[in-house]
C-alpha positions in Angstrom: -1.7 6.6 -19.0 -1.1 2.9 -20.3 0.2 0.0 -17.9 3.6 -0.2 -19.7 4.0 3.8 -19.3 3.3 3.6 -15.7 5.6 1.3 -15.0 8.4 2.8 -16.6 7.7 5.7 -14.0 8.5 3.1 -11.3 11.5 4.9 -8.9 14.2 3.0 -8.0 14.7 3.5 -4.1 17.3 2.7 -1.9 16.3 0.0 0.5 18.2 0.0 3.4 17.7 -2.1 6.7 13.9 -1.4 7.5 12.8 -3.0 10.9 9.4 -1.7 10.1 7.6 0.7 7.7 4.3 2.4 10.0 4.6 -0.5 12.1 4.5 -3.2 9.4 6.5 -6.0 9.8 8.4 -5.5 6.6 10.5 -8.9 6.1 7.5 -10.5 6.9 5.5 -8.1 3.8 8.0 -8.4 1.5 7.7 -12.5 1.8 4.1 -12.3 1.4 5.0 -10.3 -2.3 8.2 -12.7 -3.1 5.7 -15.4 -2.6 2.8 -14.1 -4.9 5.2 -13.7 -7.9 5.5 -9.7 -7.1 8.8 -7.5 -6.9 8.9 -5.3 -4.0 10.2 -2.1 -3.0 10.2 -0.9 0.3 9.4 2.8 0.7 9.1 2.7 -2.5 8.3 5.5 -5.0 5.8 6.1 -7.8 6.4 9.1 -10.3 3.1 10.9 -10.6 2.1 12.6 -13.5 2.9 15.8 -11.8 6.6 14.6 -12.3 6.5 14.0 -8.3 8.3 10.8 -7.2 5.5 9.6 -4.2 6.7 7.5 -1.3 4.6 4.6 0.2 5.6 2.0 2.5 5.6 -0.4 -0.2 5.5 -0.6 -3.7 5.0 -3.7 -5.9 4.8 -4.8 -9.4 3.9 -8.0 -11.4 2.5 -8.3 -15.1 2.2 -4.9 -15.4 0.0 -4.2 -12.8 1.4 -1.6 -9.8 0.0 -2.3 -6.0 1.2 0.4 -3.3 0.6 -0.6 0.2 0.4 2.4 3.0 0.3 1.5 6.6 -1.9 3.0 9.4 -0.5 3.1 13.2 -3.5 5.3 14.1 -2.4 8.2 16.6 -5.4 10.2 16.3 -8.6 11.0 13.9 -7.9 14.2 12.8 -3.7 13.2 12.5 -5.1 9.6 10.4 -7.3 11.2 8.5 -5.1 14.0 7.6 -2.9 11.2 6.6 -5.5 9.3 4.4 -6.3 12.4 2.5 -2.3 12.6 2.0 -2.7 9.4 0.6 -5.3 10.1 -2.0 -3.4 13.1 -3.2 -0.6 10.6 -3.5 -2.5 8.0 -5.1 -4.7 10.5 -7.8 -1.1 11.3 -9.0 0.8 8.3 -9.0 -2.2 6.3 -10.4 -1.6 2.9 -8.6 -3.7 -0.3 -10.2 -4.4 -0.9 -6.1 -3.8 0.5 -3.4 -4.1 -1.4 -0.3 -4.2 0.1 3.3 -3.7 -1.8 6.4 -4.8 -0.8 9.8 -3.3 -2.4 12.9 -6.1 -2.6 14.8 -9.8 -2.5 14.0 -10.4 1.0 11.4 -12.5 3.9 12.7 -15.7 4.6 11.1 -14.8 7.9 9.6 -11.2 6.0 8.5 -13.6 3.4 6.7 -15.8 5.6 4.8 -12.6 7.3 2.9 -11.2 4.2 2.5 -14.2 2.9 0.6 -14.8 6.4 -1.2 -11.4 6.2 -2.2 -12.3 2.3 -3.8 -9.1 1.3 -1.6 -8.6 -2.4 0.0 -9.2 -2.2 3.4 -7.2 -4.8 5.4 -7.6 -5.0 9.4 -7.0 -7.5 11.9 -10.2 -9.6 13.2 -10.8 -12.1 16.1 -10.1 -15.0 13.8 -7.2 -13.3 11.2 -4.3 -11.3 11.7 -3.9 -8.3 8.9 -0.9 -10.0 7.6 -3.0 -13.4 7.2 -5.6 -11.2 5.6 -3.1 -9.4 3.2 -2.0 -12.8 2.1 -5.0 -13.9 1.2 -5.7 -10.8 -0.6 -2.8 -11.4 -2.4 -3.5 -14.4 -3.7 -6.9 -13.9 -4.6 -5.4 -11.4 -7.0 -3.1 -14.2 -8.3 -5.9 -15.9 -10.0 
């Protein structure tokens, strides 16, 4: 499927007043995307080639290129990784150019290793950077 035809499967949501989407600050998010020249929808949707519309916390476009951004609160391994294997299904239909998953505290091995099977960004707070510091700079790397 071709950039342009992906995008055109781009579903509109209805964005209400989110105080947070999996604990992501979502003003704060949707600033970071503003900022890097994307448009932003939050809990957005992505039409799969299934016909499915998918939800993720946030969907994002610019140029073309589609970014979906799924949060992780991290309750328990098998409940997360349930949850990341949602997200593949999700992702394999919807065919996302990124798809960037942030943790809110430091990821669990067996979290990691889907996330890099899955060729996934992997954003997590360090000792010196917040995930939101992290995501920015992500997001600007990909502006170049």
């Amino acid at each position: 499927m071709s950039k342009a035809s992906r995008n055109a499967d781009m579903v509109e949501n209805e964005v209400g007043l989110f105080d947070s989407a999996h604990g992501l600050d979502v003003p704060k998010i949707t600033a970071l995307f503003e900022l890097t020249g994307y448009e932003c929808a939050v809990k957005g949707k992505l039409r799969g080639a299934s016909g499915e519309a998918h939800e993720f916390d946030f969907v994002a476009k610019r140029s073309g290129e589609r970014l979906v951004i799924q949060g992780f609160e991290l309750y328990d391994t098998y409940s997360d990784e349930l949850e990341m294997i949602k997200l593949r299904v999700k992702t394999l239909d919807a065919c996302p150019d990124t798809c960037v998953v942030i943790f809110h505290m430091t990821c669990p091995e067996s979290m990691r290793k889907m996330v890099k099977e899955f060729n996934y960004v992997l954003i997590e707070p360090t000792n010196s950077k917040t995930a939101y510091q992290l995501l920015e700079e992500f997001l600007r790397a990909s502006d170049s």
